[in-house]
C-alpha angles and dihedrals in degrees: 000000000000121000120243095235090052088052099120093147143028129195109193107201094205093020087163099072118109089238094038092049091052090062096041082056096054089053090039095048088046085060083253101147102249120185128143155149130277118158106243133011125266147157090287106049084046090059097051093044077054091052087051101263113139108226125185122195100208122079087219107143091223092061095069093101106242090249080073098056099087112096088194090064104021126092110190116195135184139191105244087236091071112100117261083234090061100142094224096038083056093054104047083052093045094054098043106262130158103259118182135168121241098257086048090060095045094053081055104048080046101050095094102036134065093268119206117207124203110190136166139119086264137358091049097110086050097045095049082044092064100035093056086046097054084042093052089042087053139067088255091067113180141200112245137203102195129195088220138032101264116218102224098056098029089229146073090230136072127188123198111162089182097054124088095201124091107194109201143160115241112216116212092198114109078008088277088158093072089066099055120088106219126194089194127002137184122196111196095195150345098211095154120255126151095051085157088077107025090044089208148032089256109050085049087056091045089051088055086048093054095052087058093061083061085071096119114236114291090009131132135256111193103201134197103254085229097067135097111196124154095220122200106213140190121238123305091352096151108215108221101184109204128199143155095208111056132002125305151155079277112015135180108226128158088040117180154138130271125167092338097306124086125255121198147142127261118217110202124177087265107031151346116251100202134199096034104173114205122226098209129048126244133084087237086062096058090062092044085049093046085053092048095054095048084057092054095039094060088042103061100266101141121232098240086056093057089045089058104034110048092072100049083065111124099184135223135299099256095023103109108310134189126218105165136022108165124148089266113038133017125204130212133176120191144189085220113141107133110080084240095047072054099056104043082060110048092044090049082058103045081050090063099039110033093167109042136096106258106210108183134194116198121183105195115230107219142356100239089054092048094054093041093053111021099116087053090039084063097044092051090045096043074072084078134081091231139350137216107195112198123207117285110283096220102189104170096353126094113217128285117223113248090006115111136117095287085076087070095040099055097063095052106098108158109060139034110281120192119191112205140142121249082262100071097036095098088055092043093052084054088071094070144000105239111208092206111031118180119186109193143175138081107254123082099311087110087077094062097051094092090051092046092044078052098055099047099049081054090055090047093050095056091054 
């Protein structure tokens, strides 16, 4: 493999991927050349052209610029949901080059520095989101590779050469976390999900388990006080369990409302640091903020800093996101793709706005995760009013014969469910003016926020 210090190039296959572009951005921050492949425009890939970072949207083998073609200066490095076929990814094997996955290069990019691991089935983008906020807003100060553009910061990316802290999210999917070396770790739950490469509930939970036993010696696992989880630690490696809904090593109490954001008091070991204000909205928020915190706290952050700078959080683009709040519609897009994830939302939501007419819109990621949860996908978006179901978004996945969105659909019973393509959605939302509407999923709904943000001011106009 080549050495670090060799390293003169590197060619990203699915460089538009929110991890994948993190990393591009640290080479490419350190004057290393970056280019690289993903297969359509987005946001994403527009932000890095901008930063100067050629991308090309076709595999063909003749598009990898000639500068790329030394396998002594060149890193190439590749997200684990592209295919294996992938023409450029066969090549770069095929000539020798050093081909590493992205959790391979940020185990890597971590090894020297106090790595801090966010993992869980789901708030771990969040989580990492606000960890890597109170430690900017701090003296400790950390470099971040973020699973979302954070708002604050306008990036998904975040350099401190004086730091000593890397705060990261640690994916659990193709097992990427167990290549990680954390220093301290949370993990903020173990709700299965990638059953197409685990095969069953237990060998996902093991896998959580395992990357437990990466805690270095004498570090530290932050821990949902709702699991239970027999973890298998290293030496000297001290358990702090969070929560916002019963008592805890951290623990949310006092919680309420005040102008539209929640208030409440957090209960350490030591101390209590009252009157935290949050920044975003959403009762999930306040857990993944009481998380965040535990992490900063044992890790220097002062009390006082966490008192002035979690207001000051702004959130993520996806989390929870609002678009319109009018008096008569509010707008919500959410991340949301695991039937818990679902359910947090909605009921965040249906906390906020106890009165109103929840319409949801909800786009499934994968066939594999479709057929695997159904049943439990029904059950979370039966929370809703009404419920528009988009087709099945596939990424790296072929279809799966008798598994579409229809699955989903049949075993909700209790509200209206319309089926329709992304197409049709404009003419759909004419039926009724929902007066709370919530687009979620992680495929490419996100590109039709703005049209659907469009059509329900329009409906709002003709009022």
């Amino acid at each position: 493999m080549i050495e670090q210090e060799k390293i003169e190039r590197v060619w990203f296959i699915g460089i538009g991927g929110i991890g994948m572009s993190a990393i591009a951005r640290y080479f490419h921050m350190k004057g290393i050349l970056v280019a690289g492949y993903d297969r359509t425009p987005s946001v994403v890939t527009e932000a890095l052209e901008q930063e100067g970072v050629s991308v090309v949207f076709n595999d063909a083998c003749e598009l990898i610029d000639e500068v790329f073609r030394d396998a002594s200066t060149t890193l190439v490095v590749y997200t684990p949901a592209v295919e294996h076929s992938q023409k450029q990814l066969v090549w770069f094997r095929e000539n020798g080059f050093s081909v590493l996955k992205r959790a391979e290069v940020l185990g890597l990019i971590t090894r020297e520095s106090k790595a801090i691991c966010i993992a869980g089935t789901h708030g771990k983008t969040t989580i990492s989101t606000i960890t890597t906020h109170l430690f900017r807003q701090s003296r400790q100060g950390c470099t971040a590779f973020l699973g979302g553009i954070s708002k604050n910061y306008a990036t998904n990316f975040l350099w401190d050469g004086n730091s000593p802290f890397t705060v990261l999210e640690a994916d659990e999917f193709d097992r990427s976390f167990l290549r990680l070396n954390p220093a301290s770790a949370l993990v903020s739950a173990v709700d299965p999900d990638h059953l197409d490469i685990y095969g069953d509930r237990e060998s996902f939970r093991q896998a959580f388990i395992d990357f437990g036993r990466k805690i270095c010696k004498n570090g530290c696992l932050v821990v949902n006080a709702a699991l239970t989880v027999d973890w298998q630690l290293a030496e000297g490696v001290k358990v702090y369990t969070y929560s916002a809904a019963q008592k805890a090593d951290f623990y949310a109490t006092d919680i309420r409302m005040e102008d539209g954001y929640y208030v409440f008091t957090l209960v350490t070991p030591e101390d209590k640091i009252e009157n935290l204000k949050m920044g975003v909205p959403g009762l999930l928020n306040v857990e993944n903020a009481v998380g965040a915190a535990a992490l900063a706290l044992i890790n220097g952050v002062l009390p006082d800093e966490i008192q002035e700078a979690l207001p000051l959080f702004s959130g993520i683009a996806r989390r929870f996101e609002t678009h319109i709040n009018t008096g008569d519609l509010i707008y919500i897009d959410d991340y949301a793709h695991h039937p818990e994830e679902i359910r947090a939302t909605v009921n965040s939501v249906r906390a906020m706005y106890p009165n109103h007419r929840i319409t949801g819109i909800f786009q499934p990621h994968l066939y594999s995760r479709t057929k695997d949860f159904a049943k439990e996908f029904a059950v979370a978006l039966e929370l809703l009013d009404e419920l528009f179901l988009l087709d099945i978004y596939p990424a790296r996945e072929l279809p799966v014969a008798g598994v579409d969105s229809a699955l989903i659909g049949s075993d909700v019973r209790r509200i209206p469910v319309h089926l329709c393509s992304k197409e049709l959605l404009p003419e759909m939302l004419s039926l009724q003016l929902p007066q709370v509407f919530l687009s979620m999923g992680a495929g490419d709904i996100d590109r039709e926020v703005a049209a659907i943000k469009k059509r329900l001011m329009s409906l709002i106009n003709k009022m």
